[in-house]
LUMKESE-943871 format. One record per residue: residue number from 1; residue in three letters; x, y, z of N, C-alpha, C in turn. Coordinates in steps of 0.001 Angstrom, whole numbers, plus 500000, padded with zeros to 6 digits. Each point is the difference from the previous one (the first is absolute). Example, Ala and Ser with C-alpha at 12.3 -4.5 7.8 and 13.67 -1.06 7.14 Angstrom:
<sites>
SITE   n res    n.u    n.v    n.w   ca.u   ca.v   ca.w    c.u    c.v    c.w
SITE   1 ALA 513190 494310 507800 499110 501190 500000 500900 501200 500000
SITE   2 SER 499650 501050 499280 500820 501190 500060 499230 501090 500730
</sites>
This chain:
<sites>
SITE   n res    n.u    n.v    n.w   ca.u   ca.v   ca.w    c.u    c.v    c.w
SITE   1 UNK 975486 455169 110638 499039 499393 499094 498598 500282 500498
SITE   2 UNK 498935 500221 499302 499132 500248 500361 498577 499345 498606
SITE   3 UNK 499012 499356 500482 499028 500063 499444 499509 500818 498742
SITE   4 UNK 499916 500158 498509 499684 500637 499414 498654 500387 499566
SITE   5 UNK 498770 498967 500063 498489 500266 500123 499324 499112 500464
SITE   6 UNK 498716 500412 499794 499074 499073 500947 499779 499899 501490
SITE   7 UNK 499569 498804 500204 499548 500017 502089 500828 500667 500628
SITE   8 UNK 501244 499250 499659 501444 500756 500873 500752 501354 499362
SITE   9 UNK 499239 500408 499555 500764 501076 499069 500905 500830 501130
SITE  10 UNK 501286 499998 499648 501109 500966 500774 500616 499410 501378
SITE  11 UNK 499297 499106 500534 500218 499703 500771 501519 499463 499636
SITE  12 UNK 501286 499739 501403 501401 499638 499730 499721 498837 500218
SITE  13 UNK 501398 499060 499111 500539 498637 500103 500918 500144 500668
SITE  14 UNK 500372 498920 500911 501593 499487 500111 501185 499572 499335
SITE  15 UNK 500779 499937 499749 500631 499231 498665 501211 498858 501220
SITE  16 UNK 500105 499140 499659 501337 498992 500695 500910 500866 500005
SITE  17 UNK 501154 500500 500798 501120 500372 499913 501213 499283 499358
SITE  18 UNK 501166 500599 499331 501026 499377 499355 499391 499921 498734
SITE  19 UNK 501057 499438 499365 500267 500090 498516 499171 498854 499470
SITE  20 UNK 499841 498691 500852 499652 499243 499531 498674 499736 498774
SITE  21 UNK 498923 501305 500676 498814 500213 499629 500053 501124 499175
SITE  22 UNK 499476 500352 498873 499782 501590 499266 498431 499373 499458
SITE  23 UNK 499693 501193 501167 498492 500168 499690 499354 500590 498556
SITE  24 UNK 499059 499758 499237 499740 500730 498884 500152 501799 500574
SITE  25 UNK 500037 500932 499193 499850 501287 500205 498977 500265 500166
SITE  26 UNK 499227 501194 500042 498505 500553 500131 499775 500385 498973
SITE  27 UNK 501181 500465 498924 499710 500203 498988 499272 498951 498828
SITE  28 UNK 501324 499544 500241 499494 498440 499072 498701 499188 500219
SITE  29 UNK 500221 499772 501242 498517 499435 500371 498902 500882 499584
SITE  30 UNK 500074 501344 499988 499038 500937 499478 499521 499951 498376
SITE  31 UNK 501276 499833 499543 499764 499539 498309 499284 498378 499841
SITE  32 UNK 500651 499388 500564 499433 498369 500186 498311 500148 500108
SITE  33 UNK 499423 500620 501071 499133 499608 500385 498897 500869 498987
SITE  34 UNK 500803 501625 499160 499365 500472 499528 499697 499178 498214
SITE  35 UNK 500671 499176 499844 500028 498668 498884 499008 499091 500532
SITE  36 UNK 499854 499319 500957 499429 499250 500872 498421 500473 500278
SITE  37 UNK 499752 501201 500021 498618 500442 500097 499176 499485 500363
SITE  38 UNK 499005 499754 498777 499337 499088 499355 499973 498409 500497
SITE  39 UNK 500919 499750 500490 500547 498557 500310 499968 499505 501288
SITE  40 UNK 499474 501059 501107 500393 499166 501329 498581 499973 500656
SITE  41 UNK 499422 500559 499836 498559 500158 500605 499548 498783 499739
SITE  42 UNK 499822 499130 501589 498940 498835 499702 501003 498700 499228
SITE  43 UNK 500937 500632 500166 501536 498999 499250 500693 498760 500850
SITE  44 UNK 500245 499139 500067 501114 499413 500579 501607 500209 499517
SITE  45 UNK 500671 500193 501103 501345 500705 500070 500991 499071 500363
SITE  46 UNK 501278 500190 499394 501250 498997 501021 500994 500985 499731
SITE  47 UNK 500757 500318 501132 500963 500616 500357 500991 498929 500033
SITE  48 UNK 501506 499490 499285 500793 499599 500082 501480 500520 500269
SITE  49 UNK 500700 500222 500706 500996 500014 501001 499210 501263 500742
SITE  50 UNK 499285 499935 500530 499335 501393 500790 500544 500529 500795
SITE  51 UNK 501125 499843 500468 500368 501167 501322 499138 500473 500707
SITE  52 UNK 500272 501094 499413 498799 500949 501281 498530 499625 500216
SITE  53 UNK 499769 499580 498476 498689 500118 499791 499091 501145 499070
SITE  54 UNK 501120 500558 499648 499561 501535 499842 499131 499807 498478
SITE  55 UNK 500085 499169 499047 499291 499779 498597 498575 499329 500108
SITE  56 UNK 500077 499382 501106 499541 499029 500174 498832 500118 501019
SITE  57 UNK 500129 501085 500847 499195 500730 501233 499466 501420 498798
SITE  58 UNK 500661 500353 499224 499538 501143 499102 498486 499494 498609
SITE  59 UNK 500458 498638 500031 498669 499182 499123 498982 499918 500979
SITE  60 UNK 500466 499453 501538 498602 499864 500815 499270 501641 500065
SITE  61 UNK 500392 500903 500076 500043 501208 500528 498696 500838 498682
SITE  62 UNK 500427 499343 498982 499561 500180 498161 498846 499373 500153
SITE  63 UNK 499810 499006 500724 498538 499010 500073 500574 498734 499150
SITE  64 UNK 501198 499403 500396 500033 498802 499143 499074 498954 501344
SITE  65 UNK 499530 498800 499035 499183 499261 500845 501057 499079 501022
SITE  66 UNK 501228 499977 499865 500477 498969 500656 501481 500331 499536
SITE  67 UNK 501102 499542 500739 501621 500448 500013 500769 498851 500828
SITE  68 UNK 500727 499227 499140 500861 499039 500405 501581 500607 500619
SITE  69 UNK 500186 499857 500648 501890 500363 500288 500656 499007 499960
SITE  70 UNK 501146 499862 498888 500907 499166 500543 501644 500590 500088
SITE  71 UNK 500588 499435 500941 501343 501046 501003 500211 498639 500965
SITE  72 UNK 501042 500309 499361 501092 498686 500769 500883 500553 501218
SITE  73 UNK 499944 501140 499974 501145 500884 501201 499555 500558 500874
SITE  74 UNK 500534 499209 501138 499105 500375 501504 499859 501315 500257
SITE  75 UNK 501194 500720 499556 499374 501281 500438 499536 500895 499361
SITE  76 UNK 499398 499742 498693 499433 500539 499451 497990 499485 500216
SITE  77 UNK 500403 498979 500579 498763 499338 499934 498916 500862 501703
SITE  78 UNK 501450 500148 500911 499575 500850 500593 499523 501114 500169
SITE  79 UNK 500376 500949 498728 500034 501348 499605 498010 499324 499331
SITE  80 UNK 499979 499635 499029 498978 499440 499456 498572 499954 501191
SITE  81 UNK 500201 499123 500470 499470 499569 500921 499555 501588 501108
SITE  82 UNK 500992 500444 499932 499752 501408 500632 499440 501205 500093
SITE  83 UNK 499988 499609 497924 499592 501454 499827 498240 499192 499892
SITE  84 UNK 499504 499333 499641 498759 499435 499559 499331 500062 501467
SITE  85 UNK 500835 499955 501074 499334 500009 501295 499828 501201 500284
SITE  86 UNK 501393 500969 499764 499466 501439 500320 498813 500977 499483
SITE  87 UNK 499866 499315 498406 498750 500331 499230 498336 499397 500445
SITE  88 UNK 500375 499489 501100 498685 498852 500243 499335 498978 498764
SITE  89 UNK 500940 499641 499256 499461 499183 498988 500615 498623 500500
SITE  90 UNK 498403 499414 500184 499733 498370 500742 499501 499049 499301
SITE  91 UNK 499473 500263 498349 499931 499310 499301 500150 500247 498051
SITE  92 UNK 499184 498978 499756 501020 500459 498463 501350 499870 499654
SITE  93 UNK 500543 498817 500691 501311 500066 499967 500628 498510 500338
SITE  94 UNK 500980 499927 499288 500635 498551 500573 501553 499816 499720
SITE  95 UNK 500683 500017 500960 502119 500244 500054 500240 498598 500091
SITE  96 UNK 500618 500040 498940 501036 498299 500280 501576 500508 500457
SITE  97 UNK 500024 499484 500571 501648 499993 500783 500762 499011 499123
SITE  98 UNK 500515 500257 498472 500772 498878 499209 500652 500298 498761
SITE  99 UNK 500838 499764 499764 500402 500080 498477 498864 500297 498973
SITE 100 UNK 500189 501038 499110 499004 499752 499150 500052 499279 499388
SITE 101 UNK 500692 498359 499521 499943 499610 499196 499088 498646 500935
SITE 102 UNK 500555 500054 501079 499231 499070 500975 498495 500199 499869
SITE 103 UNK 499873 501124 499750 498335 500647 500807 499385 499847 498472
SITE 104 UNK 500546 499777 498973 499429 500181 498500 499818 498388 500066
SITE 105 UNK 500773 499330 500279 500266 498525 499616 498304 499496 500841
SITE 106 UNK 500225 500560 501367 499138 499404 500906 498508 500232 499996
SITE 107 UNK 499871 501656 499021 498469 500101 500162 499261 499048 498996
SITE 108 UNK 498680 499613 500245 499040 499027 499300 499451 501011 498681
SITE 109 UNK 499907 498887 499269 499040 500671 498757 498757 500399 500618
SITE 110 UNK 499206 500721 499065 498842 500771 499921 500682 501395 501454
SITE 111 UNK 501000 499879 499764 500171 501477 500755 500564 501028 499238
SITE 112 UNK 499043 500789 499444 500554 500523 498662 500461 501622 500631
SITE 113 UNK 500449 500376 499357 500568 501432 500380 500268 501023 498621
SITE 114 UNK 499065 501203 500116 500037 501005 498946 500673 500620 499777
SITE 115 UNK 501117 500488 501132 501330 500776 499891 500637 499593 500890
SITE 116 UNK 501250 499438 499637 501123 499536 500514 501500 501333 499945
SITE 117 UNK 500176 500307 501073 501353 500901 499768 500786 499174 500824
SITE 118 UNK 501288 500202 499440 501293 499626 500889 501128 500870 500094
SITE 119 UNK 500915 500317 500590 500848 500997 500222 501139 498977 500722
SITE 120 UNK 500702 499360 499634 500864 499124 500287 501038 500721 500495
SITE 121 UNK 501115 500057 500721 501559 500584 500767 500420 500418 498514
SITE 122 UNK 500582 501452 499709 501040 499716 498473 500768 499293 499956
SITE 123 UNK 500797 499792 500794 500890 499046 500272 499920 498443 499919
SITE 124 UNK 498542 499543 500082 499724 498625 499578 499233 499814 498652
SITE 125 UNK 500784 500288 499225 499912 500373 498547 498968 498675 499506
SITE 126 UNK 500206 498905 500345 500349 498693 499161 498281 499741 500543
SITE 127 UNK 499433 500502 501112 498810 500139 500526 498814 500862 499456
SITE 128 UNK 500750 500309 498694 498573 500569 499183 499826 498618 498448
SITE 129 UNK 501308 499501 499916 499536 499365 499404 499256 498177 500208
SITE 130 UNK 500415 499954 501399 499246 498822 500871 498597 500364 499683
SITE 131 UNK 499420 501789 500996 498626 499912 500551 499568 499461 498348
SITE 132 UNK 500188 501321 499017 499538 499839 498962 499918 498541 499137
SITE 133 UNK 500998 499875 499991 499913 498232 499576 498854 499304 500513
SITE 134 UNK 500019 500050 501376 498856 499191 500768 498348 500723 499620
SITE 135 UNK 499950 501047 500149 498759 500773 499126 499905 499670 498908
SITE 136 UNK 500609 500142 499077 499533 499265 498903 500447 498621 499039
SITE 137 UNK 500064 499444 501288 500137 498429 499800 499073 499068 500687
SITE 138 UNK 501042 499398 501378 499270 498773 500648 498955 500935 501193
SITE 139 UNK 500202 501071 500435 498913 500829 500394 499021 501166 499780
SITE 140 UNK 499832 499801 498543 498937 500997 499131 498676 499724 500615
SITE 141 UNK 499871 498810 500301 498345 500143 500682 499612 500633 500915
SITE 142 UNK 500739 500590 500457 500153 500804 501311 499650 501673 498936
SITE 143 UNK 499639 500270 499165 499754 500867 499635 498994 499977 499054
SITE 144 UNK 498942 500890 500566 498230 499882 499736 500651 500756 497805
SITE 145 UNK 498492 499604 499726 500328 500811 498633 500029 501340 499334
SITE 146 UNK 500890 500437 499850 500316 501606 499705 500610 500173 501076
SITE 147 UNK 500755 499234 500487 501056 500219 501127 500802 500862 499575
SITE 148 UNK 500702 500845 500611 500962 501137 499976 501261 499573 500589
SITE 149 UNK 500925 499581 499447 501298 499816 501332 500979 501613 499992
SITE 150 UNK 500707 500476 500427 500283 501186 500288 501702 499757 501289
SITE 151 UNK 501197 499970 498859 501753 500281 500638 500070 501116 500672
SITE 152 UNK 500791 500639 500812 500513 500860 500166 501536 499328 499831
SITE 153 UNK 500794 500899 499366 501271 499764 500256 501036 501395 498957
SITE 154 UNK 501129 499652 500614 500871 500732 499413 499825 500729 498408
SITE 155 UNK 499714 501377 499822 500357 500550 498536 500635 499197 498985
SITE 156 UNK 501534 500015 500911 501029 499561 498850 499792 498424 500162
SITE 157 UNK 498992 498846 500528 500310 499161 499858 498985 499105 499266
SITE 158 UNK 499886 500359 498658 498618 499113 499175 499693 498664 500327
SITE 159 UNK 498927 499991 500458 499120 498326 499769 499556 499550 498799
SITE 160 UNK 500184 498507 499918 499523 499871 498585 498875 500387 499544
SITE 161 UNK 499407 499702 498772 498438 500279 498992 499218 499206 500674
SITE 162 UNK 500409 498873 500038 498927 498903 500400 500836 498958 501270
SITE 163 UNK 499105 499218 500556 500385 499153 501028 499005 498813 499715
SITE 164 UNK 499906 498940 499847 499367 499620 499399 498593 500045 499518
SITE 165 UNK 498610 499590 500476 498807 501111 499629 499930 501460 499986
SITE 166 UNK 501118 500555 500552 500102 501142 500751 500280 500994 498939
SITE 167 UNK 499668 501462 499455 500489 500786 499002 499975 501033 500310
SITE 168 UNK 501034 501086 499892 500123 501272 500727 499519 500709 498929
SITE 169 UNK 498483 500759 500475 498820 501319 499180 501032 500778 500246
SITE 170 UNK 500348 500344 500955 500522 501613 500369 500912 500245 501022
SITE 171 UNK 501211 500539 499571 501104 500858 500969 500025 501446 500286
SITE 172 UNK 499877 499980 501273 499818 501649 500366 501516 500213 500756
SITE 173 UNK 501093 501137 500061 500556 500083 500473 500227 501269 500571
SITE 174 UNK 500369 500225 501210 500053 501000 500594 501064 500207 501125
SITE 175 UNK 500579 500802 500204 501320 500382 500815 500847 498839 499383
SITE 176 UNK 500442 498958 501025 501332 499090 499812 499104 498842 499870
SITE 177 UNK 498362 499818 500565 499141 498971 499679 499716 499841 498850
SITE 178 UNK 499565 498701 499642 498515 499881 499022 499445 498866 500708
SITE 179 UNK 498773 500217 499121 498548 498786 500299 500077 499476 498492
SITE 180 UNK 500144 498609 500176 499732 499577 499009 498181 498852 499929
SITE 181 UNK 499283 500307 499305 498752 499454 500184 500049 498623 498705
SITE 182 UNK 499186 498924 500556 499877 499053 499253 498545 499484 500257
SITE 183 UNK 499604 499430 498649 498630 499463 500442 500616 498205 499039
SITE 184 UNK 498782 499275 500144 499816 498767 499730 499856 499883 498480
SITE 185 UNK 500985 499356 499195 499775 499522 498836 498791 499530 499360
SITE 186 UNK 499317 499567 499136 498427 499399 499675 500605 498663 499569
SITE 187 UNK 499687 498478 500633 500012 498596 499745 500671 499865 498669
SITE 188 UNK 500769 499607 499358 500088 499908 498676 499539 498334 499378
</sites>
């Protein structure tokens, strides 16, 4: 894995070893971020199940103003933790060690966030429709206005249209991935 532009451009990641973790690709992240453009400069960011770090160190890298991690798995948190040190990046940044549903529940309002990605285990299927639920439900304030939320998950495995404020603009799919993007409903 490696850095695709910006400060760190090229520079390598670590990824956790084992199955447990599947890091985004370089590809994907390359399409992501080339959607994303426009969007991270001067942005606040949250990386949800972050592993490596690698989406999430690729927004700081873009000039996002600020990058949340949350990663519940020690050794991924190590890998994390690792690569941000090997990059010398000492600020702009903040890792919760917790469930994402913990770390959504726990942050305070007025902490708004412009792009939210998550990349949940495929295997913990039932964890896209928690985060999402919680995004656009009892933790929407947590997302500034014209918030972007942004899935990765399985091709063959569709997320719904909507989650509650939540409405999917656009599905991009590519290899065995897609990104599914959602922004915020308007008050009715």
């Amino acid at each position: 894995m490696r850095i695709i532009a910006g400060t760190y451009r090229s520079r390598r990641l670590e990824a956790p070893s084992g199955l447990a973790t599947r890091p985004t690709s370089d590809r994907l992240r390359e399409t992501l971020f080339n959607v994303l453009a426009a969007r991270i400069e001067g942005e606040r960011f949250l990386d949800l199940y972050a592993g490596s770090g690698a989406v999430g160190i690729e927004a700081l890298s873009r000039g996002a103003a600020g990058v949340e991690f949350a990663e519940r798995s020690d050794p991924a948190l190590r890998v994390l933790r690792a690569n941000l040190a090997r990059l010398g990046v000492t600020a702009g940044f903040r890792i919760h060690g917790a469930t994402v549903s913990a770390v959504l529940k726990r942050m305070k309002a007025g902490t708004a966030f412009d792009v939210v990605f998550l990349d949940p285990p495929y295997d913990a299927a039932g964890e896209y429709a928690t985060t999402l639920g919680l995004l656009g439900g009892d933790a929407a304030e947590l997302l500034a206005g014209g918030a972007l939320v942004v899935a990765e998950h399985r091709r063959k495995e569709r997320l719904e249209e909507a989650y509650g404020r939540l409405k999917r603009t656009r599905l991009l799919e590519q290899g065995d991935a897609a990104l599914s993007f959602y922004a915020v409903n308007a008050v009715e």
